[in-house]
C-alpha positions in Angstrom: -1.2 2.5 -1.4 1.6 -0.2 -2.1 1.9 -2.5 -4.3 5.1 -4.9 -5.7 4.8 -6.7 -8.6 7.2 -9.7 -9.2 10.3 -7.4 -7.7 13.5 -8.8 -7.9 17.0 -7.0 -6.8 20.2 -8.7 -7.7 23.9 -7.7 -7.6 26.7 -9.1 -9.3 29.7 -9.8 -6.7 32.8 -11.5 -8.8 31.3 -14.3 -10.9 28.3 -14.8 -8.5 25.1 -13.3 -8.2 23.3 -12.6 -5.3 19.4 -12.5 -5.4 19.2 -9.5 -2.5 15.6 -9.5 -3.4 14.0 -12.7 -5.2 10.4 -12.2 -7.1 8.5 -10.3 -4.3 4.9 -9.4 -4.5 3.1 -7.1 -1.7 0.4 -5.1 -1.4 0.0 -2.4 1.7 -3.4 -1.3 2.0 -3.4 2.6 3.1 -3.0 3.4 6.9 -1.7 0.0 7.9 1.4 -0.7 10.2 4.0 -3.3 9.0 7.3 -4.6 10.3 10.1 -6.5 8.4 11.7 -9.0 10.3 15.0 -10.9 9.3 18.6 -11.9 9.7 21.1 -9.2 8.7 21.6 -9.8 5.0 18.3 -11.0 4.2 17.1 -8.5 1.8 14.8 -6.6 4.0 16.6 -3.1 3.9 17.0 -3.6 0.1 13.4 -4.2 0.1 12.8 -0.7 2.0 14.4 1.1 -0.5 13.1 -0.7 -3.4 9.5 0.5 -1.8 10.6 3.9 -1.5 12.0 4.6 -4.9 15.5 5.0 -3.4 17.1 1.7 -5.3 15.7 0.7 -9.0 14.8 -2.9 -9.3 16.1 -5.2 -11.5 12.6 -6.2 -12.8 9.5 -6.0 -11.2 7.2 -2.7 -10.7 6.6 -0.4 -7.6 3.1 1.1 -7.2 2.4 3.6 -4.9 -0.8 5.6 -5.4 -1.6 3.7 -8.3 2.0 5.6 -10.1 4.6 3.0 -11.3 7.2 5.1 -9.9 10.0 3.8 -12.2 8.1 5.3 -15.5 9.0 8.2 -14.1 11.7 10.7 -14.4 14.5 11.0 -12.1 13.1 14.7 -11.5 9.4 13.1 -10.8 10.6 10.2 -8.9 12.4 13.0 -6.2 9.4 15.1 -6.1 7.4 12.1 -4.8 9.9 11.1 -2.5 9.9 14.7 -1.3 6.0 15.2 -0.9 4.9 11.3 0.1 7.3 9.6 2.0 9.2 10.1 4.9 12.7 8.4 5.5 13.7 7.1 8.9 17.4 5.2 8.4 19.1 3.4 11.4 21.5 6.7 12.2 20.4 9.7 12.3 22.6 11.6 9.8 22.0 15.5 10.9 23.6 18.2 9.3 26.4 19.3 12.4 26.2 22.7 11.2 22.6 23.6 12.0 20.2 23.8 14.9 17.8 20.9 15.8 15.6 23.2 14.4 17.2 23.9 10.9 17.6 19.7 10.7 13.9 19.3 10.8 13.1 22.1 8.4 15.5 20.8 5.6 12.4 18.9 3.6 10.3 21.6 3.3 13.8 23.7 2.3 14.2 21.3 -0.8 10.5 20.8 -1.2 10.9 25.0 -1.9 7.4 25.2 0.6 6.9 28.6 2.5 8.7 29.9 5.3 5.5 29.3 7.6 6.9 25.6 7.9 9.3 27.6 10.4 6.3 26.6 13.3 5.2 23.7 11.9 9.2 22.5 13.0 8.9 23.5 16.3 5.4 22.0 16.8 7.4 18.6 15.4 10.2 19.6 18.1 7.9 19.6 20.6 6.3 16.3 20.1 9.4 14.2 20.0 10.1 16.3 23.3 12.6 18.5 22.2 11.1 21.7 22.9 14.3 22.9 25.1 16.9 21.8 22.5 15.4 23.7 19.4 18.6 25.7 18.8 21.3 23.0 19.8 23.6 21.5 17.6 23.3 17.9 16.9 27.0 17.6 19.1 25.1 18.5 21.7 22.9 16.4 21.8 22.8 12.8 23.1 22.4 9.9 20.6 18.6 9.2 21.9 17.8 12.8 21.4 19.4 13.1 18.0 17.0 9.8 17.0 14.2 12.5 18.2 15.3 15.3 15.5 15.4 12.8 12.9 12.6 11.6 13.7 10.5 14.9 13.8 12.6 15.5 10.3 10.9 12.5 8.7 7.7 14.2 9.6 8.5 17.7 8.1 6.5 17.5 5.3 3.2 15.3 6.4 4.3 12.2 4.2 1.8 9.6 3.6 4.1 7.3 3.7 7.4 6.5 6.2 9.7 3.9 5.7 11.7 3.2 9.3 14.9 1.2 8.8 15.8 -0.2 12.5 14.3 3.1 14.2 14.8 2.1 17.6 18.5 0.6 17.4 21.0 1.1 19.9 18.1 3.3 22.1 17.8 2.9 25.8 14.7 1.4 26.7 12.8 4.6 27.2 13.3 6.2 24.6 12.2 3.3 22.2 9.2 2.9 23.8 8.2 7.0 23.3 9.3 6.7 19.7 6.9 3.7 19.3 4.5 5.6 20.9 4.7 9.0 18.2 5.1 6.0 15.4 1.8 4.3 16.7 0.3 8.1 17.2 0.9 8.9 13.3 -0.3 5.4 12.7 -3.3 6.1 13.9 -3.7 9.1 12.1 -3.7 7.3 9.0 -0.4 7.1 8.0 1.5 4.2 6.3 4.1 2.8 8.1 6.5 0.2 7.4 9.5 -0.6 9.5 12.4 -2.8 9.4 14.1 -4.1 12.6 15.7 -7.3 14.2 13.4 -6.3 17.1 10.5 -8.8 18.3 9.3 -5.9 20.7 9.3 -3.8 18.0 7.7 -6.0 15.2 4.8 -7.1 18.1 3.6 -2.7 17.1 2.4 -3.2 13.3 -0.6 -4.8 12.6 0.9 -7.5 10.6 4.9 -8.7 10.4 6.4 -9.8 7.6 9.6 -12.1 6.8 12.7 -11.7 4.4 15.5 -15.3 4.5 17.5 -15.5 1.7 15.8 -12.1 -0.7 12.4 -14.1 0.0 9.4 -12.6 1.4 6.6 -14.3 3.5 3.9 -13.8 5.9 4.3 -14.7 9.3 1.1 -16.1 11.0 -0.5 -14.5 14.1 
């Protein structure tokens, strides 16, 4: 499903230059779980975005579904962001001006799929537990329940893939542990999930944890 090949990420900042991702190879079989754990800094949201064709690396090459994604076009490289991977980021980033309902149907909007995705958004709605908010506005909402519409967004256009940076951050208790719960649910329905968090409880859900220090990555043993 995943594969990096000698990736690498730097930046120049002044006369220095900082590795942010140093010579990484990974392979993610399909339908596994994996967390990224690390000190803020470390790489591992770099790394999340290298994965899912949002940053370009500085060498290196990022398989997924056997497609080197960066011999692609700019136009390609969207259209497989749009039909195989969903996005979870730390904040939820709605769209104040539309309905919990209209947030969650904005992939299959730009994706240009058929109005029918109309119910496939409520059904979403309704698993994150949102069936009584459908028409609020994201300022009506609390911050857990906003977390929930992003959520069901990410899962708008059945993506093979979701890449979760810090999905459970600044959530009460509760809540965290029913997103973990939909997470583990989608998990187990083959989907490929990898997630990045400074959370042990959190990490202790994938099948197998990894760990950026310093743009480096390793495996952590059981």
């Amino acid at each position: 499903m995943i594969v990096l090949k000698d990736i690498s990420k730097t930046y120049k900042v002044g006369p220095s230059t900082v590795r942010a991702v140093d010579k990484v190879d990974l392979e993610i079989p399909r339908g596994q779980m994996v967390s990224i754990v690390g000190h803020s800094g470390s790489g591992k949201t770099t790394l999340l975005s290298l994965i899912g064709g949002l940053t370009k690396p500085s060498s290196g090459r990022v398989i997924i579904d056997d497609i080197n994604i960066w011999t692609l076009s700019d136009k390609e490289i969207s259209k497989l962001r749009n039909e195989k991977i969903g996005f979870s980021f730390q904040f939820a980033s709605l769209f104040p001006t539309l309905t919990a309902l209209d947030n969650v149907r904005l992939p299959s909007t730009f994706g240009g799929r058929p109005a029918k995705d109309h119910n496939r958004a409520i059904e979403l709605l309704k698993l994150v537990g949102l069936e009584d908010r459908l028409y609020s506005y994201p300022g009506q909402l609390s911050g857990g329940e906003q977390r929930r519409v992003a959520l069901a967004r990410t899962l708008m256009n059945e993506p093979r893939l979701i890449l979760a940076d810090e999905p459970t951050g600044d959530l009460d208790e509760d809540t965290e542990a029913d997103i973990l719960d939909i997470l583990r649910r989608i998990n187990g329905e083959g989907v490929t999930i990898v997630i990045v968090t400074h959370s042990r409880a959190v990490a202790s859900q994938a099948q197998r944890t990894l760990r950026m220090h310093r743009g480096l990555l390793s495996e952590e043993s059981e």
